[in-house]
C-alpha positions as CSV (number, residue, x, y, z in Angstrom):
1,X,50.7,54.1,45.7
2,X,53.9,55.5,47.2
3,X,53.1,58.7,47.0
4,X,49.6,58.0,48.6
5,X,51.1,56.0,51.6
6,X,53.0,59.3,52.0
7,X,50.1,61.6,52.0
8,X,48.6,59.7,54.8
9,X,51.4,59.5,57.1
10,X,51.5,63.4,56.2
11,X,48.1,63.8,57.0
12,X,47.8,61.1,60.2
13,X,50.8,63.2,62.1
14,X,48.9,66.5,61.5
15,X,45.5,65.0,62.7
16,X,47.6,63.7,65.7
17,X,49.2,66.4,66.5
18,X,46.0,69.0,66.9
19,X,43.7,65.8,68.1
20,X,43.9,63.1,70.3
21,X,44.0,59.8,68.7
22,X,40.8,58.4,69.6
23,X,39.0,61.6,67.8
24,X,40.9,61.0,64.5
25,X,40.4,56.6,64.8
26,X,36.8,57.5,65.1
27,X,36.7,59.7,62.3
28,X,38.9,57.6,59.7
29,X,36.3,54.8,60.4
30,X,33.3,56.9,59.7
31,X,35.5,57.7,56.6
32,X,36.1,54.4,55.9
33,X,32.4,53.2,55.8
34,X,31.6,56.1,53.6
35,X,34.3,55.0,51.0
36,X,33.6,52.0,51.5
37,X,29.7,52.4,50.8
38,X,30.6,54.7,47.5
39,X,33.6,52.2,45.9
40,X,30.7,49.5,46.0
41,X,28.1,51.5,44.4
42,X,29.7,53.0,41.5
43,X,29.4,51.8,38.0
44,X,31.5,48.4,37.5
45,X,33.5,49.3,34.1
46,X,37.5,50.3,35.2
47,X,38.1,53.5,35.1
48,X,41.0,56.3,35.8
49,X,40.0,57.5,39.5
50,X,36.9,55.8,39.7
């Protein structure tokens, strides 16, 4: 999980950096809905990256 929080803040200052911030909030939340949609559609058994 550490190592994702630091892929994010990695990938946040970049998208900052070359956009302004409104362009990458929109776009995280679009992201967000799609994840969102997909995590509560997939089969329920655990499994590794699912």
């Amino acid at each position: 999980m550490a190592s994702e929080a630091r892929h994010y803040g990695a990938y946040w200052i970049l998208a900052i950096t070359y956009f302004d911030r409104s362009t990458v909030d929109q776009r995280l939340e679009e992201l967000a809905t799609v994840e969102s949609n997909l995590l509560a559609t997939l089969h329920p058994e655990p499994r590794i990256h699912s």
